[in-house]
Structures are given as structure tokens and as C-alpha cells.
C-alpha positions in Angstrom: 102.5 44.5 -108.0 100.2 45.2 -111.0 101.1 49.0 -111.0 105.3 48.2 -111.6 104.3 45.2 -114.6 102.4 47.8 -115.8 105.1 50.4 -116.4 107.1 47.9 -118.5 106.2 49.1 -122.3 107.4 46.3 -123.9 105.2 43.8 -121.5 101.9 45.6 -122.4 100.4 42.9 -124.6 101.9 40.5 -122.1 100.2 42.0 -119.1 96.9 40.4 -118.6 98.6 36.6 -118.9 101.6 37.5 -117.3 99.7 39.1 -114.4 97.1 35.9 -114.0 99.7 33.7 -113.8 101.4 35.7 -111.1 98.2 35.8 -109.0 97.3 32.7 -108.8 100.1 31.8 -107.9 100.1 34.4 -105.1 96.7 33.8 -104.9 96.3 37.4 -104.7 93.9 38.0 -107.6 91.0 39.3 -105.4 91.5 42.5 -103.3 91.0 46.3 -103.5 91.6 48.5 -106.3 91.8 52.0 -106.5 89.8 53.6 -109.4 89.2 57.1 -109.4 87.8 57.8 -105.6 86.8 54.8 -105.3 88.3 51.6 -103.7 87.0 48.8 -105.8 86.6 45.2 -104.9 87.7 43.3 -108.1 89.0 40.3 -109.0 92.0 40.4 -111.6 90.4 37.0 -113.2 87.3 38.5 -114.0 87.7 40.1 -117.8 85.5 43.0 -116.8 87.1 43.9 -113.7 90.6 43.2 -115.3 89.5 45.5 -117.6 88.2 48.4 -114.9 92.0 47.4 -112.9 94.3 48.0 -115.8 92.4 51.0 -118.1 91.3 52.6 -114.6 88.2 53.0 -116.8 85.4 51.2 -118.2 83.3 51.6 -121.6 84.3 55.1 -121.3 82.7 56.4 -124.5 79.3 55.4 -123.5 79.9 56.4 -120.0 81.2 59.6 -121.1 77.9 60.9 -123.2 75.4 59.6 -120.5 77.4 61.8 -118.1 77.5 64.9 -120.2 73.5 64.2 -120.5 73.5 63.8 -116.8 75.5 67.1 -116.0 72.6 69.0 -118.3 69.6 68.1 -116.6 68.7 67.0 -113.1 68.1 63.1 -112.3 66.9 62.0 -108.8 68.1 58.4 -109.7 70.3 56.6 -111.8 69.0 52.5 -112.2 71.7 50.2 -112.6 70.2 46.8 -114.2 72.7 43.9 -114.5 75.2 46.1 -111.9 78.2 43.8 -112.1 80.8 44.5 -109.8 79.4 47.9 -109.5 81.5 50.3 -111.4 78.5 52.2 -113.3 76.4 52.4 -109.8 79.9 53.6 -107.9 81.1 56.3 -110.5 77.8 58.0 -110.8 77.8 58.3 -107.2 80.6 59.5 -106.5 79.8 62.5 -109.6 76.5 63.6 -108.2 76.1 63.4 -104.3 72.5 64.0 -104.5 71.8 61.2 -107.2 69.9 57.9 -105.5 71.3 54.9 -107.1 69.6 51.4 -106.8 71.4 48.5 -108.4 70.5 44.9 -109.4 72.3 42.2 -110.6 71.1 38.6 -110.8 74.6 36.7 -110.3 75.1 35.9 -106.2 79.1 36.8 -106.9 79.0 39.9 -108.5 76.8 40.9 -106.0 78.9 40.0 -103.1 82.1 41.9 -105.0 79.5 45.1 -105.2 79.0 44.7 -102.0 82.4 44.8 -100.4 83.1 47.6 -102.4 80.0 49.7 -100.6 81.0 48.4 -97.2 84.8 49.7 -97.7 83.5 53.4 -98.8 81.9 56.1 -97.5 78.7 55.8 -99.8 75.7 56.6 -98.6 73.4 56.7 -101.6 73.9 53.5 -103.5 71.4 50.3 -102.8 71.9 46.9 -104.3 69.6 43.9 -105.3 70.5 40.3 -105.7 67.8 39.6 -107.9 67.1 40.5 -111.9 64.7 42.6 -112.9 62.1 40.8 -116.1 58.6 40.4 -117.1 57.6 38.0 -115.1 58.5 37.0 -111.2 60.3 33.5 -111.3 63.2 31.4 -110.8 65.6 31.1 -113.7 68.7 29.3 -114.2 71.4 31.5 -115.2 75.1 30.4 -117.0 78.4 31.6 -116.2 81.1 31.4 -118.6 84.5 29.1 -117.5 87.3 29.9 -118.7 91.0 28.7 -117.1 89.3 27.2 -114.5 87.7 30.8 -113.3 83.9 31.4 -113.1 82.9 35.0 -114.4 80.6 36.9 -112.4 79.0 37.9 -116.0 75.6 36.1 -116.0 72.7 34.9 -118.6 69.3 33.8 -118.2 68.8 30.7 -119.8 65.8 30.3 -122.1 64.6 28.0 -125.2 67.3 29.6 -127.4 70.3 28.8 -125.5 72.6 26.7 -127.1 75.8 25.9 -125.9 78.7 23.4 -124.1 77.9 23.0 -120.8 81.3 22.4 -120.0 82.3 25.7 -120.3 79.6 27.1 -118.0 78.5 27.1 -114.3 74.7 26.9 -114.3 73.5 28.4 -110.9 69.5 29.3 -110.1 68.6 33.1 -109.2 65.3 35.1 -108.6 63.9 37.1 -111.3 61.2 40.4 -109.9 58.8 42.4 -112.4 60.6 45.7 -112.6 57.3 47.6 -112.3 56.5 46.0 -109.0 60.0 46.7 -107.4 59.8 50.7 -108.6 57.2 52.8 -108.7 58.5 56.1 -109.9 56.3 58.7 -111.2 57.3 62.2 -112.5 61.1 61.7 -112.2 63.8 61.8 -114.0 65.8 58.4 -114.3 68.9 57.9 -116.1 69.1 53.7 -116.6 71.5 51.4 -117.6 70.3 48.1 -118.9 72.8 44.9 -119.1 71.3 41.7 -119.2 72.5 39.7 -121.7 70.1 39.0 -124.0 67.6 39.3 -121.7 66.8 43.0 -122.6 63.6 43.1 -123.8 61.9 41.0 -121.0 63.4 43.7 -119.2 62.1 46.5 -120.6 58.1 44.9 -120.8 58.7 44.7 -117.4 59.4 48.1 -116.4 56.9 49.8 -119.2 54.9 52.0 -116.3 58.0 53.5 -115.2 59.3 54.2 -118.8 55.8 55.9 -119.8 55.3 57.4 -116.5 59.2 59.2 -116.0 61.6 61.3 -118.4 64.3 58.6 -118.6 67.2 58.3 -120.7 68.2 54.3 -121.0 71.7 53.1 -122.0 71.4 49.7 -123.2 72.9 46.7 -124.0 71.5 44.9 -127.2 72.7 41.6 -127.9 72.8 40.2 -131.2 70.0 39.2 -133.2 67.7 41.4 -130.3 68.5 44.9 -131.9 65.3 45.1 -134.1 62.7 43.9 -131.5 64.0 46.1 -128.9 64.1 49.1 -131.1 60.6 48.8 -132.4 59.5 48.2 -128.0 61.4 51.7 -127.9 59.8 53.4 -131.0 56.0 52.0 -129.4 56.4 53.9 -126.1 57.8 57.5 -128.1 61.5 57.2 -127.3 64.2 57.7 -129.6 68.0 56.4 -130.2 70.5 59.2 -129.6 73.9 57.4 -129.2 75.4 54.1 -130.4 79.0 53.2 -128.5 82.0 52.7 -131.0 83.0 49.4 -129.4 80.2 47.9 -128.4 76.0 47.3 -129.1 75.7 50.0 -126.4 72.5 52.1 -127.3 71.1 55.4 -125.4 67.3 56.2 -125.6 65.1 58.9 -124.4 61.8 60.4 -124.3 63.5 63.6 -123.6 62.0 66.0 -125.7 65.2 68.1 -125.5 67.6 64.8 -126.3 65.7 63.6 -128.7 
């Protein structure tokens, strides 16, 4: 259905409303979705997955220069921290067969939605976590954002500086793993992606061996207010910012001596 509202030039502002009211009412707003190569399992509700459905894309510009980096020099594994619904994990590989991707995203629903999608096709080298990756090995709370009586898979780890309604939010507990004690990579070449929702640097402190001990390039995430502390954790282990997104705090790092 969404493929003939979407041909309708004059509806294009109207789509995304339009097509959620449709759906619910259908009930038809989870389901498979054809990206690329790649049968995706999204839900139309979700704002990120709306977004992969109806742009048959996501954060392309980023995407775009980490692949072009990726094409140029050989990685054995590309690290997909705070996976989603999988689209970053799925596209790279589906681009480079021999690429071994591991994935891990903290919110149970997301997960489950990455995992449909890996049971449906024919992918052989992707692995997926339900747990975060952070400093420290805990339980955490994490919130979800409400919004027209939907839950989004997109998840935070609540700390100290969390303020906010909680009736807007789900609050839902999840397993936090020391990154450094879930992989132990040495002499690789890693291409990362980091999206964690403020919980970035944790991240990072957690994963310092492998980020000393590997050539990595790291696209990253950097939520307001973190951008100066995660920059100077970057600058303290010799890697460098190449990249900034144009329409979002997306970063790329490296301690590629040829990138940098």
C-alpha cells in the first residue's frame, strides 16, 4: 500500500500521517520491507524504520564516506554498537561478503525486529547481542520514548542526569557487558559504529584495548553537551576526526595513519 501513497506528489508531506493512520487501522504496520537486497523487518511506527521504508535509505551521507573508507582498505569486521533494527549491520553485509559483523543493541524490541530480518535472509555473517556494550558490567534501566501511543525501539540508559516526564517514556531494565571483555581483537582492522545515546563515552572506556590494540575507524554518535569529553577520550588514545555528518552529530575517527 505504501509504494502507490507514495507516488501521489501532492500527498508527500502527508505521507507519514496519512500512512500511520492507515496502518493502524489495518494493523498492518509491522511486516517486511524491501531495501536494497535486503528484506527488512520494520515497523512503519518506528520514526527510524519509517524513515529506512520511505527514503529506502538511512543517514546516507555518513553511511556513504565510511563505505568509500571501507572499499579502500580491508576490514575483517564491522562493530555495530546500538544496532537498532539492523540496517547499518545488514547493508554492510550485504557490500562485503567477507566482512564479519557483530551487532549489539540493548533494547529487547529492536533486537527481536534485527532478528527477524536475519532469520528471513540468506546472511550468514552477521551476529547479534541483546545486551549494551559500557564500562562497567550491570543492570541499567533504559527509557523508550511514547509517542501516539507507540513505544520506539530507540533506547537510553538512564543515569543521574536524566531529566524528564515519565509519561512519555517506557522504562524497561537491560544488561550492560564491558566491551573489552566481550572482544578481544588484536591486529585487525575494525570499522565501528557507535549509537548509544548519550551513553558514548562509557562506551568507548570500555572498549579502550581494542581501540589501542586495532586500526579502527569509529563513526559515532555524540549527543549534546558530550562532544568535548568524547573528543578529548579520542585525542588521548592518537585518533583523529575526519568526518562530521551534515544532518546530524555523526562523527568518524581513526587512528589510520593514511585517514588521518
Amino acid at each position: 500500500m505504501l509504494k502507490y501513497i507514495n507516488r501521489l506528489p501532492f500527498l508527500k508531506r502527508l505521507i507519514p500521517s496519512i500512512s500511520i493512520r492507515i496502518l493502524k487501522i489495518l494493523k498492518k504496520n509491522r511486516g517486511y520491507f524491501k531495501i536494497g537486497k535486503i528484506n527488512y523487518y520494520l515497523d512503519f511506527l518506528d520514526p527510524i524504520d519509517r524513515n529506512i521504508i520511505l527514503n529506502k535509505n538511512y543517514e546516507n551521507d555518513q553511511v556513504s564516506f565510511l563505505e568509500e573508507i571501507m572499499k579502500g582498505y580491508s576490514f575483517s569486521h564491522f562493530i555495530d554498537i546500538g544496532s537498532n533494527s539492523g540496517y547499518y549491520s545488514f547493508y554492510f553485509a550485504e557490500k562485503f561478503e567477507n566482512l564479519k559483523v557483530k551487532a549489539f543493541e540493548i533494547n529487547f524490541e529492536a533486537y527481536n525486529k534485527f532478528n527477524k530480518t536475519l532469520q528471513k535472509n540468506s546472511i550468514n555473517n552477521v551476529e547479534v547481542y541483546n545486551f549494551g556494550l559500557s564500562d562497567q558490567e550491570k543492570k541499567v534501566k533504559i527509557r523508550s520514548m511514547i509517542k501516539d501511543g507507540f513505544v520506539q525501539s530507540n533506547s537510553a540508559v538512564l543515569d543521574d542526569s536524566h531529566t524528564f516526564d515519565i509519561n512519555y517514556f517506557k522504562i524497561k531494565e537491560a544488561d550492560l557487558k564491558i566491551g573489552d571483555n566481550v572482544l578481544n581483537f588484536k591486529n585487525e582492522n575494525l570499522s565501528i559504529k557507535i549509537d548509544v545515546e548519550g551513553h558514548e563515552l562509557y562506551t568507548l572506556k570500555g572498549l579502550v584495548n581494542n581501540l589501542k590494540n586495532n586500526n579502527c575507524v569509529i563513526l559515532i554518535e555524540i549527543s549534546d553537551g558530550n562532544f568535548d569529553k568524547v573528543n578529548n577520550f579520542f585525542k588521548s588514545i592518537n585518533y583523529d576526526y575526519i568526518f562530521k555528518s551534515k544532518f546530524r552529530p555523526d562523527y568518524l575517527y581513526t587512528n589510520i595513519g593514511k585517514y588521518k
